[in-house]
Backbone bond lengths (Angstrom), bond angles and torsions (degrees), N, CA, C in turn:
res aa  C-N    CA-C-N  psi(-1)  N-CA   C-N-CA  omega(-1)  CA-C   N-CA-C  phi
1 X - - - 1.434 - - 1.515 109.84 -
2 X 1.334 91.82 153.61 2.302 96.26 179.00 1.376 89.66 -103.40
3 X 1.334 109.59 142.61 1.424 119.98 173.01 1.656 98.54 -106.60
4 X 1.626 113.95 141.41 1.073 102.06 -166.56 1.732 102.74 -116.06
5 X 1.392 113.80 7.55 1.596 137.88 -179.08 1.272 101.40 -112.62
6 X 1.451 106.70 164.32 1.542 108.72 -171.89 1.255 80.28 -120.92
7 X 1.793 106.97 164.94 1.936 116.89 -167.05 2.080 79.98 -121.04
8 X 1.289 112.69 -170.99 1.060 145.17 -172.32 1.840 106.88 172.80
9 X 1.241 128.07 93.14 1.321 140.07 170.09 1.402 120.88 -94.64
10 X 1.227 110.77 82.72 1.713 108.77 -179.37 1.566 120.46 -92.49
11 X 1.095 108.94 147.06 1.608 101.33 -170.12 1.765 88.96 -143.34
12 X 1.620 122.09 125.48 1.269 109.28 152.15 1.427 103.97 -99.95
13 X 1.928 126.71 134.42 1.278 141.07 86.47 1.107 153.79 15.41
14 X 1.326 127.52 79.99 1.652 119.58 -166.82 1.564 88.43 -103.55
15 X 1.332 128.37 156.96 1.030 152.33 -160.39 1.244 110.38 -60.25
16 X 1.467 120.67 -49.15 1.688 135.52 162.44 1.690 116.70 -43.26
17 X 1.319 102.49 -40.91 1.750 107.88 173.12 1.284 109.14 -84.39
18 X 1.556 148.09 33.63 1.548 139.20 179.48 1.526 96.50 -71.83
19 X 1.155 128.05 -44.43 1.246 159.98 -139.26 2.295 102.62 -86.62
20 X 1.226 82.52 -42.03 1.494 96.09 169.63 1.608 139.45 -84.28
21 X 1.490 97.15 -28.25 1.573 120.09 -170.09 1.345 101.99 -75.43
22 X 1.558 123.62 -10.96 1.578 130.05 -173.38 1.563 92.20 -60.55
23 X 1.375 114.68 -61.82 1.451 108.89 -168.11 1.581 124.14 -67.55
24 X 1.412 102.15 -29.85 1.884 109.50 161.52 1.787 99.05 -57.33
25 X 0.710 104.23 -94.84 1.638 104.66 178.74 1.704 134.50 -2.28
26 X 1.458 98.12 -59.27 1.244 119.31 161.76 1.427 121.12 -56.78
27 X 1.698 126.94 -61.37 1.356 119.28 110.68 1.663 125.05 62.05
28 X 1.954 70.52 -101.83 1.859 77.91 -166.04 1.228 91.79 -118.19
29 X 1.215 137.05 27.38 1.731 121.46 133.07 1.263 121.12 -79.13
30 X 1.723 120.17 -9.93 1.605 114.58 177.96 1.425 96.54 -84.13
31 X 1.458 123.69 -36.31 1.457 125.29 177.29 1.196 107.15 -51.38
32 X 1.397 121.28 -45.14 1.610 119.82 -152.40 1.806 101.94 -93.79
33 X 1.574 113.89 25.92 1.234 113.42 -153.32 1.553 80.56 -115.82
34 X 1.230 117.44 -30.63 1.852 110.33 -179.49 1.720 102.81 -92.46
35 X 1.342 105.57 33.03 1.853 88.18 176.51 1.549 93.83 -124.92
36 X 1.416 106.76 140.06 1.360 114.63 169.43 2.087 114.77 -77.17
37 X 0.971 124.55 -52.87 1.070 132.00 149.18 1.526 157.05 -64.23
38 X 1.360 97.19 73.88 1.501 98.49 -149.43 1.374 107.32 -83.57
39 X 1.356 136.69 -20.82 0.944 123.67 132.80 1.377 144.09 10.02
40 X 0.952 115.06 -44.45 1.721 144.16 172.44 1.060 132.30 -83.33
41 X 1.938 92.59 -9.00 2.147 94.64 167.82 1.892 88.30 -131.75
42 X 1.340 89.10 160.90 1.510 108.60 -173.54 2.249 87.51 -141.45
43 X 1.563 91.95 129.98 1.207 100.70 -166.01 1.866 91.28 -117.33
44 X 1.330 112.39 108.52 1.914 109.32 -171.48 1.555 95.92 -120.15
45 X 1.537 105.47 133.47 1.456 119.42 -178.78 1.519 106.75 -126.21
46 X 1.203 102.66 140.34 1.579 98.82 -174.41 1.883 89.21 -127.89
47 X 1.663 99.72 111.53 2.022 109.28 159.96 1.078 116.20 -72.81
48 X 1.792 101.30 103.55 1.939 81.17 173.13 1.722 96.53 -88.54
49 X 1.429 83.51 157.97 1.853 101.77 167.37 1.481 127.08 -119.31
50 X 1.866 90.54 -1.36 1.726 100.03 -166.49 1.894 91.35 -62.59
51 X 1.737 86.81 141.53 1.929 102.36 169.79 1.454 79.24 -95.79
52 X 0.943 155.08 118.62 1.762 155.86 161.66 1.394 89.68 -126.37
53 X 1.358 132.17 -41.76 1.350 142.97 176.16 1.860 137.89 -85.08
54 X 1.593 87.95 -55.60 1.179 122.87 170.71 1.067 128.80 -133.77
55 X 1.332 144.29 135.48 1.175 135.50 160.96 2.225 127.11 -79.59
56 X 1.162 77.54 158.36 1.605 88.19 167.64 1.493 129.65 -47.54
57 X 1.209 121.99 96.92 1.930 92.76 179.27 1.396 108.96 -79.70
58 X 1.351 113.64 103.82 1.694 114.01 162.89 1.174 139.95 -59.53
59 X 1.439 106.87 2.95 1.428 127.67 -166.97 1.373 89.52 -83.67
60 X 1.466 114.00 -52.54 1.510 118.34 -169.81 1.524 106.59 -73.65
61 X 1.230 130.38 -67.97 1.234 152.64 164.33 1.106 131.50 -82.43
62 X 1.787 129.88 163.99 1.020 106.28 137.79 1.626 120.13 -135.96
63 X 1.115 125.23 -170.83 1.678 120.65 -178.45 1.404 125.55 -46.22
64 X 1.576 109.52 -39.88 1.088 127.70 173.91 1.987 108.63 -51.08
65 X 1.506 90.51 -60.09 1.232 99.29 -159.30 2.006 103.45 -74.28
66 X 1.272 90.17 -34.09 1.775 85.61 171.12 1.893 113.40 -60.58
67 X 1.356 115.91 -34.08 1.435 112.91 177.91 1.501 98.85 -62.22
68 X 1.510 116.92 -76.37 1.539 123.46 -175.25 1.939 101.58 -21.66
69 X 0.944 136.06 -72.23 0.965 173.50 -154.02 1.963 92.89 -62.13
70 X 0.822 122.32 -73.34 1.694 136.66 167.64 1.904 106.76 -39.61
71 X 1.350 91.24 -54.82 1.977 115.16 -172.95 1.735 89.71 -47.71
72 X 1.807 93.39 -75.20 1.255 99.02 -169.57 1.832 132.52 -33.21
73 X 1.316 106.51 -39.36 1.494 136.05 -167.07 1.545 85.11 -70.64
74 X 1.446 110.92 -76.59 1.581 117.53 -178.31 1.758 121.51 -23.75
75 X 2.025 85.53 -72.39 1.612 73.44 170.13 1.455 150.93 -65.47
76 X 1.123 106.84 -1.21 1.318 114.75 172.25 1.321 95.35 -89.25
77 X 1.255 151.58 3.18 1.206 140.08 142.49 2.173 133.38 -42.39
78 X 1.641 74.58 -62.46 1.318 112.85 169.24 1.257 110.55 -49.82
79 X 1.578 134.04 -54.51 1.252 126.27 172.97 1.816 124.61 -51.44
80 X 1.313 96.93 -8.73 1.714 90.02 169.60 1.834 123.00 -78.24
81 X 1.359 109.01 -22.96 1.384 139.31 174.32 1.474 111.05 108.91
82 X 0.944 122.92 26.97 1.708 125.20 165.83 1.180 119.56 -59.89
83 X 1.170 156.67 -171.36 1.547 150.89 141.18 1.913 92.34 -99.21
84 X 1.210 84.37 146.34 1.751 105.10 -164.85 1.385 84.22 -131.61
85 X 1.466 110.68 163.15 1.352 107.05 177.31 2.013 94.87 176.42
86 X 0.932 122.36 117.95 1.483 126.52 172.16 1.273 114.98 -124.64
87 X 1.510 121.22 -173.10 1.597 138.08 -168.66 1.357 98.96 -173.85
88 X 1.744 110.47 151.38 0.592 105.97 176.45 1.814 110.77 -121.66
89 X 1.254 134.23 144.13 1.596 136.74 175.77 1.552 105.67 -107.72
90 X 2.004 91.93 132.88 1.544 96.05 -160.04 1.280 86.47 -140.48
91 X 0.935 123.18 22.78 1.575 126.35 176.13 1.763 120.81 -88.35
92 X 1.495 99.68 102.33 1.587 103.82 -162.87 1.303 110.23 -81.66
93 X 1.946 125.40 -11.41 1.239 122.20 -166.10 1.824 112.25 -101.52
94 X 1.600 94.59 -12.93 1.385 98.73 173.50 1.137 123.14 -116.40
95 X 1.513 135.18 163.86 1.289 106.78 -160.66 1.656 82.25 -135.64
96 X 1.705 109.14 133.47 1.149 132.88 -166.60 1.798 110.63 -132.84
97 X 1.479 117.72 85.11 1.879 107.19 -165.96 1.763 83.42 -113.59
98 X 1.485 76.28 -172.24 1.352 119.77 174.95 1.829 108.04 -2.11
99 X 1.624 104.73 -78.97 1.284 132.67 -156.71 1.507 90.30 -67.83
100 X 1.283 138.60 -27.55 1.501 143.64 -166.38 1.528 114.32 -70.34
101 X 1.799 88.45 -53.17 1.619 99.15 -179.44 1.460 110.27 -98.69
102 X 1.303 117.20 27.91 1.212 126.47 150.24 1.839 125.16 -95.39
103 X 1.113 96.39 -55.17 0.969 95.51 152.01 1.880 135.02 -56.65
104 X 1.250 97.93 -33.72 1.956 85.69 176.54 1.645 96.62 -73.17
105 X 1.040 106.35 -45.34 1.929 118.67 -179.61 1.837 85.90 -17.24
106 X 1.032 84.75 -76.63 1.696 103.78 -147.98 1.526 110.33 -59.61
107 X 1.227 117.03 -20.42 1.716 120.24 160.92 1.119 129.93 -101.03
108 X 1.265 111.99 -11.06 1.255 122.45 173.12 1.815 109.15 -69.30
109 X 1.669 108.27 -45.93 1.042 132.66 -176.47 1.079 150.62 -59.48
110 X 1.893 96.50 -56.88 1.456 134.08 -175.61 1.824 104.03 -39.38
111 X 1.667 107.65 -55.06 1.770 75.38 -175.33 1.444 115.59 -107.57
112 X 1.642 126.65 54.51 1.446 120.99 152.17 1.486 112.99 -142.78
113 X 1.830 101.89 30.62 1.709 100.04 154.99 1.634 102.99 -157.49
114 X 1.034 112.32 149.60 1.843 122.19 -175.12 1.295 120.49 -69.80
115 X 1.815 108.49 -28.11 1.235 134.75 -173.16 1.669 104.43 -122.07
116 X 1.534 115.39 109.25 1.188 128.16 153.27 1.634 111.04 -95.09
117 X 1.301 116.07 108.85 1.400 108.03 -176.19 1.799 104.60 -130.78
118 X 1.531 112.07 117.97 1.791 124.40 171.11 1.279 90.56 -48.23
119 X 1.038 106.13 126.93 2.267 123.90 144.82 1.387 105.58 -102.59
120 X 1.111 107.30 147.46 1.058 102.26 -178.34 2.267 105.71 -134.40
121 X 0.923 108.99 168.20 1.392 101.85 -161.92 1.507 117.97 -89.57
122 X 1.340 111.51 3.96 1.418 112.41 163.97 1.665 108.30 -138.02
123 X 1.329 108.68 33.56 1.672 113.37 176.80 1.688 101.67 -111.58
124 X 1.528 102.35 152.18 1.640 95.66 -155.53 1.999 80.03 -124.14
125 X 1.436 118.50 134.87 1.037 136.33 173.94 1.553 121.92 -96.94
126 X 1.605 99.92 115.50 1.324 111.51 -159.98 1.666 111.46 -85.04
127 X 1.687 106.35 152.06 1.604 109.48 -145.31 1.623 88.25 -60.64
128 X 1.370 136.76 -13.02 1.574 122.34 -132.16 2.318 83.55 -116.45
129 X 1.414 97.82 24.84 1.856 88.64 -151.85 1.830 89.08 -80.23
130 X 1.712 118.70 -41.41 1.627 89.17 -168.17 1.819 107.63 -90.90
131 X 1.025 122.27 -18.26 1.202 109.26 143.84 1.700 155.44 -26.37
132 X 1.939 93.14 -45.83 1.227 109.36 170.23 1.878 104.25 -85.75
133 X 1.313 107.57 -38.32 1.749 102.19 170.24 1.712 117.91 -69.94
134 X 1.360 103.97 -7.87 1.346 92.02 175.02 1.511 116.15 -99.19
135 X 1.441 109.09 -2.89 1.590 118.55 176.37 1.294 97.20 -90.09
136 X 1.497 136.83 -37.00 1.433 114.75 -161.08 1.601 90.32 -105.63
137 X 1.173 134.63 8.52 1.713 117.15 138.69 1.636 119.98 -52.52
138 X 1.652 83.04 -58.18 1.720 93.52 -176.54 2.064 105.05 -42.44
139 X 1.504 98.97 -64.96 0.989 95.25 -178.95 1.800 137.98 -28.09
140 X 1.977 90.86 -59.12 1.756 100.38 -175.96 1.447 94.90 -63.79
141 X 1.141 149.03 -15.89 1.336 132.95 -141.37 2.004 86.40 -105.51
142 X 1.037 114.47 -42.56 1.540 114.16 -178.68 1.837 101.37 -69.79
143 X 0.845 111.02 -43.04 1.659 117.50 179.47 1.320 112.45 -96.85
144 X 1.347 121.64 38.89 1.377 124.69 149.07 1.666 112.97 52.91
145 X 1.356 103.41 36.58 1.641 91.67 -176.32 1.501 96.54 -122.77
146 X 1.207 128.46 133.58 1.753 137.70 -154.75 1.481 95.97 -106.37
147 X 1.509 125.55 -36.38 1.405 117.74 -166.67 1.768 115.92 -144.73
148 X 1.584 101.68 118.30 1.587 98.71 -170.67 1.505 94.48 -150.23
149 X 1.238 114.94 141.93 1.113 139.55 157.11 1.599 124.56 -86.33
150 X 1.520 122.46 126.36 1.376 124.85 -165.42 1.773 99.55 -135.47
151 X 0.986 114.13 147.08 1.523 129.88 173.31 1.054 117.41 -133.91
152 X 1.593 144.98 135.20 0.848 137.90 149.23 1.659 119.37 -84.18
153 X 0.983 131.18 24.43 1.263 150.25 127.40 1.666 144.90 3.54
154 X 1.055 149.20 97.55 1.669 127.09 -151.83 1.731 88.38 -144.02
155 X 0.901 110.36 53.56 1.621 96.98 -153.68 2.086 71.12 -101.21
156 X 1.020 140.38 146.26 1.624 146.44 145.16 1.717 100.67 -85.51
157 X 1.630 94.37 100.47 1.938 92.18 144.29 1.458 114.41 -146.71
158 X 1.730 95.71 74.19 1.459 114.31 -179.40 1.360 108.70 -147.28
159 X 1.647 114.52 160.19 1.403 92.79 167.73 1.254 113.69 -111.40
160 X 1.502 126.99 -159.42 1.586 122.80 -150.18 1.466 136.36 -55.93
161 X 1.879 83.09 -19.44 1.787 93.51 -175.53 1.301 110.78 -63.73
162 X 1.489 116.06 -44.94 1.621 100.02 161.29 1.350 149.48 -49.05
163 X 1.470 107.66 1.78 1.655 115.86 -176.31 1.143 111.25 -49.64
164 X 1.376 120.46 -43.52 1.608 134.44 -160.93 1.816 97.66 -44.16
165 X 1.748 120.72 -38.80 1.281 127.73 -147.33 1.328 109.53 -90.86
């Protein structure tokens, strides 16, 4: 398939999830396996390492080997032809999560891709996902609707009155 939108997939990583992102990863190289143009997605991961929270157990690991270890996962990303691109945050006195690098994601971003979409490090991306975002572009764009939010998402944290949705 030609994708005719550009993606931006950001996912931050805390050091404890290296171990998890194998299956995100894997993921969205089966996704990225029905696009002719890969070009058109840029996959950005940000490792945090800040202990601001927790620390490292070095007993088990160590920093070195958790980066090696992150790289590795990544590049096999890269071999599908996406642009890949990570960083790493090592800043132990400030505290920079989730909601932070979501937010820069999204301004940093907003005007050189159509699709800002959260990854997240234990969510698994289904083969049918830019396909289905490239139908409900098509869609809002015939039905006049400029701004929508979509999830593939099933998570329930509501109670019943929402069933209807």
């Amino acid at each position: 398939m030609i994708l005719n939108k550009k993606y931006i997939i950001g996912t931050h990583v805390m050091f404890y999830e290296v171990e998890m992102i194998d299956e995100f990863i894997k993921s969205v190289y089966n996704a990225v396996g029905q696009v002719d143009n890969r070009d058109n997605i840029t996959v950005d991961f940000l490792f945090n390492f800040s202990e601001y929270f927790e620390k490292v157990d070095t007993n088990q690991i160590s920093v070195d080997e958790l980066k090696i270890k992150f790289i590795n996962q990544v590049e096999y990303l890269r071999s599908t032809g996406v642009n890949v691109r990570y960083n790493f945050y090592e800043d132990n006195d400030n505290i920079y999560t989730i909601g932070s690098y979501r937010r820069d994601l999204n301004y940093k971003n907003c005007n050189n891709y159509d699709y800002i979409i959260w990854g997240e490090s234990d969510c698994l991306v289904p083969m049918e996902f830019f396909n289905t975002l490239e139908s409900l572009s098509t869609y809002a764009s015939e039905n006049n609707i400029n701004r929508y939010v979509t999830t593939f998402a099933t998570r329930k944290m509501w109670d019943e009155s929402w069933s209807i949705l």
